[in-house]
C-alpha positions as CSV (number, residue, x, y, z in Angstrom):
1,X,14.2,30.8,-31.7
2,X,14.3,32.3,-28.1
3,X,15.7,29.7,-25.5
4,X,12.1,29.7,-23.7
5,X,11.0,28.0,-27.2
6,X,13.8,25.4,-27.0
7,X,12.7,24.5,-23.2
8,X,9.0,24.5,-25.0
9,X,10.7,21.7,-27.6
10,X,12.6,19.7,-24.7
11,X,9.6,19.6,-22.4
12,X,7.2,18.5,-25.1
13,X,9.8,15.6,-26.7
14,X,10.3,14.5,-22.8
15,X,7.1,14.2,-22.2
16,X,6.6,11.6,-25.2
17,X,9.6,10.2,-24.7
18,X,8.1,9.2,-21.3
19,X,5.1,8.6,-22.5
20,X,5.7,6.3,-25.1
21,X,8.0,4.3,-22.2
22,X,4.3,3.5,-21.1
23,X,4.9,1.0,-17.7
24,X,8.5,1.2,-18.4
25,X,10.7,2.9,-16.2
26,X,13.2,5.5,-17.5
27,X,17.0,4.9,-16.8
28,X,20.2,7.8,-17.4
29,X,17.5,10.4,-18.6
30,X,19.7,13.2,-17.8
31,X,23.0,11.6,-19.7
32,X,20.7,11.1,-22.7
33,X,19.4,14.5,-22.6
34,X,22.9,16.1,-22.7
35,X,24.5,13.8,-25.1
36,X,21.4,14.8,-27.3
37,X,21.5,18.1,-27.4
38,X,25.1,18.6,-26.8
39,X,26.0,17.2,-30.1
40,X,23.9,19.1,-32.1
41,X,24.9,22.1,-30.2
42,X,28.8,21.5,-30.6
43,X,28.2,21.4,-34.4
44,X,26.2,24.2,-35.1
45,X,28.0,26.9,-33.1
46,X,31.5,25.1,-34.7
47,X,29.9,25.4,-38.1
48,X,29.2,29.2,-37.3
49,X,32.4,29.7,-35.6
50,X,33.9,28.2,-38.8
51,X,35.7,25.9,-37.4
52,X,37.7,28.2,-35.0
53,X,37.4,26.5,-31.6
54,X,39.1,29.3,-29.6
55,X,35.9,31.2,-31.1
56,X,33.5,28.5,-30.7
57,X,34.6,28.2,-27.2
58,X,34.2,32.1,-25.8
59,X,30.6,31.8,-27.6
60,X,29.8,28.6,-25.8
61,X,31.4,30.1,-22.2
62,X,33.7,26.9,-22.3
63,X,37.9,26.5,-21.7
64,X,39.2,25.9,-24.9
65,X,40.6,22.4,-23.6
66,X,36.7,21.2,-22.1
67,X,35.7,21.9,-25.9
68,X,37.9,20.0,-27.6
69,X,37.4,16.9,-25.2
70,X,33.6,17.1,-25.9
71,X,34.4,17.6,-29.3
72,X,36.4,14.4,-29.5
73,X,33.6,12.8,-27.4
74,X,31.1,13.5,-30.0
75,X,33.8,12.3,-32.7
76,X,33.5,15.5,-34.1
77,X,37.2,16.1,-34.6
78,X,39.9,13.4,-34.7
């Protein structure tokens, strides 16, 4: 999957997302949008980098110490 079909999948699930809010205004969209796709994110590269967060950090661009915090804000490690 090429990032341009990920932005494809983001735009189309926003625009339901707003969509279904109908009259409804939307509130911490960008928040939501991270914590949603960070998650997933953090375990499949961690999964691929089996486990080895010095390794799952280069691939992700990230200090070593920013990816363990998001890790333990995703309660993906203890």
């Amino acid at each position: 999957m090429t990032p341009m079909h990920i932005a494809d999948c983001v735009r189309s699930n926003l625009e339901s997302y707003l969509h279904d809010l109908g009259a409804s205004e939307p509130d911490g969209m960008y928040d939501m949008l991270v914590a949603v796709v960070e998650k997933p994110l953090l375990e499949v590269v961690m999964h691929h980098a089996e486990h080895n967060q010095s390794r799952a950090a280069q691939w992700l661009g990230l200090n070593r110490n920013t990816l363990r915090k998001k890790l333990l804000e995703h309660k993906l490690i203890n």
